[in-house]
N, C-alpha and C positions, 0 to 999 in steps of 0.2 A: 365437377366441383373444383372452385381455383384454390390453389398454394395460399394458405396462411403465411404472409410474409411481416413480420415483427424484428422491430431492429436489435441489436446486440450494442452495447455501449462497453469499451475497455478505455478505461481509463490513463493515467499518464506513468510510465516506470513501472510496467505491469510486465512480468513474464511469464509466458503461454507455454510452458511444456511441450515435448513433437507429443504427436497422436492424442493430443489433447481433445475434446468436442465440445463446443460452449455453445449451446441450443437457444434457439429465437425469446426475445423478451427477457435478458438477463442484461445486467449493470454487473461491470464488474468495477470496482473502486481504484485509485490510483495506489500504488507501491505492494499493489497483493502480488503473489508467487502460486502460479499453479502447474501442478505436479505434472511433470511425464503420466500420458493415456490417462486422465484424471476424465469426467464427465460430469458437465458443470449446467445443472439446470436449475438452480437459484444462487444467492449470495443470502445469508443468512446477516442482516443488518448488525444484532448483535456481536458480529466475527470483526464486521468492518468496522463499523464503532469503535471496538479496541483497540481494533489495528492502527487508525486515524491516533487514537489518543497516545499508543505509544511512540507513532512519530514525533508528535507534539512534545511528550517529554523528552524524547532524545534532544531534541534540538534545542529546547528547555537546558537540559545536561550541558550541550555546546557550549550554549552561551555561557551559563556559570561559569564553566571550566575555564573557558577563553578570559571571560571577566577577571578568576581569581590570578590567575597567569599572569595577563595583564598587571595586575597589582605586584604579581612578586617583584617582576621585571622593573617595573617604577620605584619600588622600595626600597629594591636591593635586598629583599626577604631573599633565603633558601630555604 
């Protein structure tokens, strides 16, 4: 009988824990964090969804922040 062989997809800014084990036919998404001896046989769509969206507002936040700054500086606000 041959090896079942299925790829494993890790994404971009991902950190792997040591003694970690990420088992065949998993994705795992860009900027997730998995734990030291963690065992990782699916991603739960909903986990990464949130995860993706609260990037999105940080960087969301960034820009505001950067924007209003911007303005103090050209205003001469304090």
């Amino acid at each position: 009988m041959p090896i079942e062989r299925l790829p494993v997809n890790i994404g971009k800014n991902v950190y792997v824990g040591p003694n970690s084990i990420i088992t065949k036919n998993v994705t795992v998404g860009d900027f997730c964090v998995i734990a030291a001896s963690s065992f990782i046989n699916k991603i739960s769509r909903l986990i990464q969804s949130l995860w993706d969206n609260l990037v999105k507002l940080q960087a969301l936040w960034n820009l505001t922040t950067a924007y209003l700054n911007l303005n103090i500086i050209l205003n001469g606000e304090r």
